[in-house]
N, C-alpha and C positions, 0 to 999 in steps of 0.2 A: 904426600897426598892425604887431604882427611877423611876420617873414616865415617861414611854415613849407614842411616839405615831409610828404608823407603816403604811404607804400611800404607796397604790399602782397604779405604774403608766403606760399603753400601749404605745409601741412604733407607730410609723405613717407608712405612706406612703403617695406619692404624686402622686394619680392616673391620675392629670395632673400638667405642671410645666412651665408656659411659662415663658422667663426671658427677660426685656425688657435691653436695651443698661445701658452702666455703668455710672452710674450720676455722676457728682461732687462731691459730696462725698464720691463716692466709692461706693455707693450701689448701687443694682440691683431692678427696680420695678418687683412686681412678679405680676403673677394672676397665681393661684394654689388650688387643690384642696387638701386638706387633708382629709385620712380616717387612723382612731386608726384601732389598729387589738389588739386584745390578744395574745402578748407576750409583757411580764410585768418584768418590777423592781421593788423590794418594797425598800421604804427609811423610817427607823426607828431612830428617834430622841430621845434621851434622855439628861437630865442634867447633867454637866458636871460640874468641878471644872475648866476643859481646854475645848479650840477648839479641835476636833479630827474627822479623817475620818478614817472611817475602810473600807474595798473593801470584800465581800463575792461573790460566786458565781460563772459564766463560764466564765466569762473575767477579776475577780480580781487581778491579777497578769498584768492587764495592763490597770487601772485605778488608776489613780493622787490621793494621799491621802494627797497632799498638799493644798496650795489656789489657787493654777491654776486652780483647781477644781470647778465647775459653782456652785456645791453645797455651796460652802462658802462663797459666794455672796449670794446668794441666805438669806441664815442664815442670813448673815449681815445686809439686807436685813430689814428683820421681826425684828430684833434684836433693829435697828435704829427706827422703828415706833411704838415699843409698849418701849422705852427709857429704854431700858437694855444691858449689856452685852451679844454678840452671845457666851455663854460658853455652848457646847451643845454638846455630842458625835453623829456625825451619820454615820449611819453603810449601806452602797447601797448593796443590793443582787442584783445580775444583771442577766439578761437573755437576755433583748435587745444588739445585737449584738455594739461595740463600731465601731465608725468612719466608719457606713456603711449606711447612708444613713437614717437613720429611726428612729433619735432623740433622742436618749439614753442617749447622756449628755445634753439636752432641756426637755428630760421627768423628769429625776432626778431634775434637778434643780424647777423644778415646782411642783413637789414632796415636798421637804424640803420647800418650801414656805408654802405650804397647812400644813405641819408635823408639822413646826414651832410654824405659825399659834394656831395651836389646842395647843401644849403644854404650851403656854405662855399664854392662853385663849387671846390673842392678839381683837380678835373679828374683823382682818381689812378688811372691806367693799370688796364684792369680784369685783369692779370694778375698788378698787385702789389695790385688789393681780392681777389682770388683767394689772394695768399699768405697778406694779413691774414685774411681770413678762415680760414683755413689755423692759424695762431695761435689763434684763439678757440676750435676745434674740431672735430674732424672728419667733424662732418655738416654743417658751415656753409660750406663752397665749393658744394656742391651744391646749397643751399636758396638761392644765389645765383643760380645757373644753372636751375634745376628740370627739367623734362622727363624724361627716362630716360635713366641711366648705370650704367656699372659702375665700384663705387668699389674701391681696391684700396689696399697698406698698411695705413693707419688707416681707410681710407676717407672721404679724401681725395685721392686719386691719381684724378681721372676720365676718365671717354671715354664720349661719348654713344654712347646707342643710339639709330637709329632704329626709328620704330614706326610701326603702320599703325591707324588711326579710335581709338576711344577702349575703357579697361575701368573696368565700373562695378564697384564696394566698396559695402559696405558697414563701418562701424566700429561695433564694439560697444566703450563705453568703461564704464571704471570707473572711482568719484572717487577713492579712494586707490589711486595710484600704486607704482610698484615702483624703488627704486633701481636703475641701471645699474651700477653697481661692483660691487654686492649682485649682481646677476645674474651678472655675468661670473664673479665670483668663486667663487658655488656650481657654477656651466659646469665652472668648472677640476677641485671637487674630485668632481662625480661622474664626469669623465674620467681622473681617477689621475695620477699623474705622467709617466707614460711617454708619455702620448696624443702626437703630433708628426706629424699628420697637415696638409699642406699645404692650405687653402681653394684651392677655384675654382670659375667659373662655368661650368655645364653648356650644354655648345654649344646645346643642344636649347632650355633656358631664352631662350636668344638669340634663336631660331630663333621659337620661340612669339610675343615680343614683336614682334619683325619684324613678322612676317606678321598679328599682330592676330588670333590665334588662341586666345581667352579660354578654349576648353576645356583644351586643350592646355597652356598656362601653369596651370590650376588643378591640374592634373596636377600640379605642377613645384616649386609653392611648397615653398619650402622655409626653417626657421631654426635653427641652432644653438641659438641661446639658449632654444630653446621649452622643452626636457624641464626645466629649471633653473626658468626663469619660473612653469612647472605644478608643481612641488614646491612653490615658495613662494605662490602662490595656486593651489591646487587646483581651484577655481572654474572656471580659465581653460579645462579638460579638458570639462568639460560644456557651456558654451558655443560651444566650437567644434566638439562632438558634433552639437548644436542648428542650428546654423547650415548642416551639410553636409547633416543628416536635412531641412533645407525649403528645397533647391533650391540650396544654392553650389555652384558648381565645384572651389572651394579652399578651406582654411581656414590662418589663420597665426596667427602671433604678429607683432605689425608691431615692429620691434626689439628693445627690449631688455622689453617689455610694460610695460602688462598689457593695452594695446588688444589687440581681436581682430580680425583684419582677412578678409574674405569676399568673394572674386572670384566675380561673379556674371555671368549671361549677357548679362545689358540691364536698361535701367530701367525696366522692369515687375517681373522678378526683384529689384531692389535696392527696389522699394516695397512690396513683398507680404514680402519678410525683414526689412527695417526695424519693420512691425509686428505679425508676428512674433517677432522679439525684444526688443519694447519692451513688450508683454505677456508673455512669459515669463519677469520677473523674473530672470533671470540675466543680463541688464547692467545699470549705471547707463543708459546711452545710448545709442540706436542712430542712426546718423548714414549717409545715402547721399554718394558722393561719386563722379568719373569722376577719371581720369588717365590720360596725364599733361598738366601745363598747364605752365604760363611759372614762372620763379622771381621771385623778388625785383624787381617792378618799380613806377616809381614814380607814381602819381596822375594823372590830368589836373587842373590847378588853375581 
């Protein structure tokens, strides 16, 4: 019998998301908050004679089972630091929505680093799986960690925040996705050239999450990338119209979209909007969730 291991891992949201102008390199500094919500992927590793990915779950049929795949980096990864071959089957059940804003291919891949990890008994230091991950992308140290941070840089640079009892979302998702590059890069051109305004997180933002203050933080949400996101789906405008006129507190864009993401008061509020917008035909899906929770951790076997 081969021996596997099974991590599971929540997707994000970014309850704020400033983005400063486009560097030289290409990248974007952020100052951003993250919070994990409970809706999870698990990623199950096992020994292999071959590399393999297998795709389970609500979006298998349109997840990369090649090494396009963040996952096989990731392997590679763990693979190159404990001096082995990545030969290792892993199998993603998915539930996190793909190419919608809420890190689904950043949670997986920090996933199979942790899954790895354990199965190789690799033992490697969690502040150099924080570099690696670090490496794969800049929302995957945090999808390692999960709970509430503000990421800075690429966002990758974290520091928890504490928070107090829990805030209930809702997700309004839709199946065709919006590229990230594509967002940022329409961001740049309806800001001109000259834009060179420095990101940062609003003390107050802080302040809200602290104290578990769900009205107050709906107040707060905030995303750069939203006015770009709603040019290139127009859609996105009217459902988050939808979602404030029946009871949210907030309405976003949860990263780079086209999720819509809706801080609401309690879970009676997030079951009375769920459907709500699951009859309104302006989302594909409407999904309740609470955060924040735990990140990337591994099974009981």
């Amino acid at each position: 019998m081969k021996h596997s291991i099974t991590v599971r891992v929540p997707g994000k949201v970014n309850v704020y998301l400033g983005v400063g102008p486009r560097e030289f390199s290409g990248f974007h500094n952020l100052a951003t908050v993250f919070q994990s919500v409970n809706i999870y992927d698990e990623i199950t590793v096992e020994d292999s004679d071959d590399f393999e990915i297998v795709a389970e779950g609500n979006f298998a049929e349109r997840i990369p089972t090649d090494k396009s795949n963040l996952v096989w980096a990731a392997a590679k990864l763990v693979a190159a630091a404990c001096g082995r071959d990545p030969k290792v089957k892993i199998t993603i059940n998915k539930s996190i929505p793909i190419a919608a804003g809420m890190a689904g291919g950043s949670a997986d891949a920090a996933a199979t680093l942790l899954a790895c990890d354990a199965l190789w008994h690799a033992d490697i230091p969690r502040d150099q799986l924080d570099a690696m991950a670090g490496e794969l992308g800049s929302d995957v140290p945090f999808m390692l960690h999960g709970g509430c941070a503000i990421g800075t840089s690429r966002g990758d640079v974290l520091a928890p925040v504490m928070t107090r009892g829990s805030f209930h979302w809702v997700f309004g998702t839709f199946n065709d996705g919006l590229s990230t590059a594509a967002v940022y890069e329409r961001t740049d051109n309806l800001r001109g050239p000259d834009f060179d305004s420095a990101p940062n997180v609003p003390v107050e933002v802080l302040a809200a999450i602290t104290q578990g203050d769900a009205v107050a933080l709906g107040a707060l949400l905030r995303n750069d990338l939203q006015t770009a996101a709603i040019t290139m789906k127009p859609a996105l405008a009217s459902a988050l119209e939808f979602g404030l006129d029946h009871g949210a507190l907030g309405a976003i864009i949860s990263g780079s979209g086209p999720t819509c993401a809706f801080l609401v008061k309690d879970e009676k509020a997030a079951i009375d909007l769920v459907v709500a917008l699951s009859s309104s035909g302006l989302v594909d899906q409407a999904v309740r969730a609470h955060g924040p929770v735990h990140g990337a951790r591994t099974l009981a076997r």
